[in-house]
N, C-alpha and C positions, 0 to 999 in steps of 0.2 A: 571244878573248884571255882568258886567264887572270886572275881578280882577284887582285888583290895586296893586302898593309894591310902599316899598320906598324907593330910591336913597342909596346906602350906597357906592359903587364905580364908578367912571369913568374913562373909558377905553378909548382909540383911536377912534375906531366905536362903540362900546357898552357900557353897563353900568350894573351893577350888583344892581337888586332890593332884596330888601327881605317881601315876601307876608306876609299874614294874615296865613297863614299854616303854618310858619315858615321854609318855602324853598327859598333859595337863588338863583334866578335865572337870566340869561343874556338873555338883553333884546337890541334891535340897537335900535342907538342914532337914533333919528327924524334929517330931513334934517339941520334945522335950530340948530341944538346941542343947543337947548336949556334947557338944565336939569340940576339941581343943586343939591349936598348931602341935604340929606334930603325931599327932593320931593318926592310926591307920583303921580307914573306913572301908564296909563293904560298899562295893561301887554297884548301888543299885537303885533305879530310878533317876537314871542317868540323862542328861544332856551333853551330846558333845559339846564341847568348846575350844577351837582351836586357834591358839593362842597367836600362831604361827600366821594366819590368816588375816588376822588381825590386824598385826602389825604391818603387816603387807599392803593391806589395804592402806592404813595407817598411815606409811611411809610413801605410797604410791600419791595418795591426795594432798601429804607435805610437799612431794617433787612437783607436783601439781600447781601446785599455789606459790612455791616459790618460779618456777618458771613463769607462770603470770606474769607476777611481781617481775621478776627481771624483764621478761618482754615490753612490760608498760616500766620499767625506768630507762632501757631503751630506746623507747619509742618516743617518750618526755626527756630522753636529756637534752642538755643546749647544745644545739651544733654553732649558735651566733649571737652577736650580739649588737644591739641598741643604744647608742647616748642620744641623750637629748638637752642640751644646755640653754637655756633663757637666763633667768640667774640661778633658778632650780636648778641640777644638771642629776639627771636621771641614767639607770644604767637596765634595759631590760635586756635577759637572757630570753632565746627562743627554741623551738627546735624545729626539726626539718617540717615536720607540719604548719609551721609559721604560728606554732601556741605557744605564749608566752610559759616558761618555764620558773624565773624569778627575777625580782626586781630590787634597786636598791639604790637607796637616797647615797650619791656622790660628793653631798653637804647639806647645809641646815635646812636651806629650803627645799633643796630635794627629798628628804625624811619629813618636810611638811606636809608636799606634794599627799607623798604616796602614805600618809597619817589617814588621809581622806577619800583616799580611793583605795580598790581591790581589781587589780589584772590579773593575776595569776589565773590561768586559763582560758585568759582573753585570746582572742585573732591578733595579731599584731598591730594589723590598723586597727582593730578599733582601742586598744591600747593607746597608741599614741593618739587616737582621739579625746579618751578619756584624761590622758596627762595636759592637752593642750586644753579641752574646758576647763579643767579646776585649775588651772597657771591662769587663763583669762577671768576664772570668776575671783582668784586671791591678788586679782589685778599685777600680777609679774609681767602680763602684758596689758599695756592701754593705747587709750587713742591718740596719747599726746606723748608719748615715752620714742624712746630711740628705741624701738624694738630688733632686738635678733633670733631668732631660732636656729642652733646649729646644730644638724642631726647627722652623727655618725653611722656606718654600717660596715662591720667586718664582713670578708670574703671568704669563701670557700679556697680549697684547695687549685682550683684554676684561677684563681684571683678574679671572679665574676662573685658578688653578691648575691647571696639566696634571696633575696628579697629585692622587689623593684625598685629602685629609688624614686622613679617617676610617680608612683604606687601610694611610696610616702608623701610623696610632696603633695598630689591631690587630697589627700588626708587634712596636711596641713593646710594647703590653700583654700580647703572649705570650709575651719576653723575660720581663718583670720577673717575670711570673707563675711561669714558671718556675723563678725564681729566687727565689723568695721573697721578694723586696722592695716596701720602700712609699716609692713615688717619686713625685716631682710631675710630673708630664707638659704642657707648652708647646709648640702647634704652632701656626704662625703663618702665614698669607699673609701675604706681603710684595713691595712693588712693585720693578722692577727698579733703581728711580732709587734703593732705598735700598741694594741691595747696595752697587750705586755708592757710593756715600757713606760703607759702611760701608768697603768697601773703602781709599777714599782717606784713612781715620780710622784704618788699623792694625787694626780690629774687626772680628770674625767677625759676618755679617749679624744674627744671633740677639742678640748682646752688646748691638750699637749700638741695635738695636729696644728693647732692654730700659732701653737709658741714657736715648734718647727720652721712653720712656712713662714711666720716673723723674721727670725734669725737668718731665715735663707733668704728675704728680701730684704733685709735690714734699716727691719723697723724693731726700734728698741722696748721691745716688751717683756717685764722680766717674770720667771714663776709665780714670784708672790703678785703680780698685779693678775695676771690671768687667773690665778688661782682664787684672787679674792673679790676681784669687782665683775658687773654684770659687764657683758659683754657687748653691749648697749653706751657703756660710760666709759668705759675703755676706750672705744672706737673716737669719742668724740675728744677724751682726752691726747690721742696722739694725730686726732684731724684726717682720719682716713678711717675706711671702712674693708672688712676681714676680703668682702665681696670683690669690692676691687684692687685688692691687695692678692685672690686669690687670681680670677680672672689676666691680669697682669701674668701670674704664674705660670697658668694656664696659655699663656699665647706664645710665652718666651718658650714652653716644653714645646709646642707645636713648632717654633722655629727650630728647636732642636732637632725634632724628630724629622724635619724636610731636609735640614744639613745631610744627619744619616742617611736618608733615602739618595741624596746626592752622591756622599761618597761611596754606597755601598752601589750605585749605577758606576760608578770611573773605576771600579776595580774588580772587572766584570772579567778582566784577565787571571786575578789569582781568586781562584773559588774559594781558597779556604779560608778568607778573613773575610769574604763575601757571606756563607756561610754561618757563622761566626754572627755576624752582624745582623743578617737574619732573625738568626735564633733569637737573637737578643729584643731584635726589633719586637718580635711576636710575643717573647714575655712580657715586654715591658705594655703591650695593649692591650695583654688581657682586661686590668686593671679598667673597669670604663670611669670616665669623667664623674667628676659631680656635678650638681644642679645647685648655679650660682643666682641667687636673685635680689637687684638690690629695691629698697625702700621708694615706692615711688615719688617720693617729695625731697629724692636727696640731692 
């Protein structure tokens, strides 16, 4: 007996029946295309086509392509991130391969900046290369200005920096070099919990860090001036410089940190606040230093 199916598509030259075995098969149109949905046709002059297969295939090269896709939005997401403050104050995202991820003006002139240039899938340094030509060629920095550059860097989960600071700073110092200028250079680890903060403050990480360590040495600088003036005009307005204002910082933690070393040597008798103190000591250096450099004509 002859198989029969019945009409459920029509195609251009064929038509897709479906049999008594419940296989869906393409079968050509007779001369006359006479066949209507729903018609049961002899199945003859057959091609299989298996529908089943298809799909399979189909759904195999989706799982395909999106596993890609998720592998490379893995591989590109930001594990860190970049300020850069002159009066522009810049914000670039990166990821563990040190390629820039994305970027974003933190104010007017920082959406100037980056109006004129394209990082995204830059290297890092040369990223921040590219941000310090166009700040030197929209003259944010000159030869006769109170120049600063403060560049922030978040840390990794051991509070060490994916990214070299020294790394950055030759970066910068062969901008300015070339340039002829004498600029204060500020580069800073900084932990992720402050971006946060700087974040939810309106302030580019680099700013907030700098309002902080104000407050802690108390020099009276309030949100809205760091938020609003270069950090060049600031400096000269309160007659000191961030550099040695931070340095200061910097020497007082280092006396701090010999006290500890001292009393945690005189209580060699009770381990467990020895211990203790330790631990603490060890956290608190993973954190490495920044790279403080001031102006040489100041």
């Amino acid at each position: 007996m002859e198989e029969q199916g019945m009409v459920v598509k029509i195609k251009k030259n064929s038509c897709i029946a479906f049999t008594s075995d419940g296989e869906y098969l393409e079968v050509a149109l007779p001369k006359d295309r006479s066949v209507r949905l729903g018609q049961e046709i002899p199945m003859v002059k057959i091609r299989r086509f298996s529908f089943l297969k298809q799909f399979m295939a189909a759904a195999s090269l989706l799982v395909f392509i999106l596993a890609g896709q998720l592998y490379l939005g893995q591989a590109n997401a930001s594990v860190a991130y970049l300020t850069i403050d002159i009066n522009p104050s810049i914000e670039v995202a990166f990821s563990a391969k040190k390629k820039v991820v994305s970027c974003k003006g933190l104010n007017y002139d920082g959406e100037v900046i980056l109006s004129k240039v394209r990082l995204k899938g830059l290297d890092l340094y040369e990223a921040v290369d590219v941000i310090l030509k166009q700040a030197i060629a929209d003259r944010y920095l000159t030869d006769s200005g109170d120049n600063v550059i403060l560049t922030t860097l978040t840390v990794n989960e051991e509070n060490i920096p994916l990214v070299e600071l020294q790394s950055v700073y030759e970066v910068i110092k062969n901008q300015i070099e070339t340039g002829g200028l004498d600029v204060e250079v500020i580069i800073e680890p900084v932990k992720p919990e402050m971006r946060h903060q700087a974040e939810n403050s309106g302030l580019s990480t680099g700013r907030y860090f700098l309002l902080q360590k104000s407050d802690e040495k108390g020099v009276p600088v309030s949100a809205s001036e760091i938020s609003s003036m270069s950090l060049g005009k600031l400096e000269k307005e309160k007659g000191m410089t961030f550099v040695q204002m931070l340095k200061e910082k910097e020497h007082h933690d280092d006396q701090v940190q010999k006290t500890e070393d001292d009393q945690v040597q005189k209580t060699e008798d009770d381990q467990v606040q020895k211990t203790e103190k330790v631990s603490k000591m060890n956290e608190n250096k993973g954190v490495k230093k920044g790279i403080y450099v001031e102006r040489k004509n100041e």
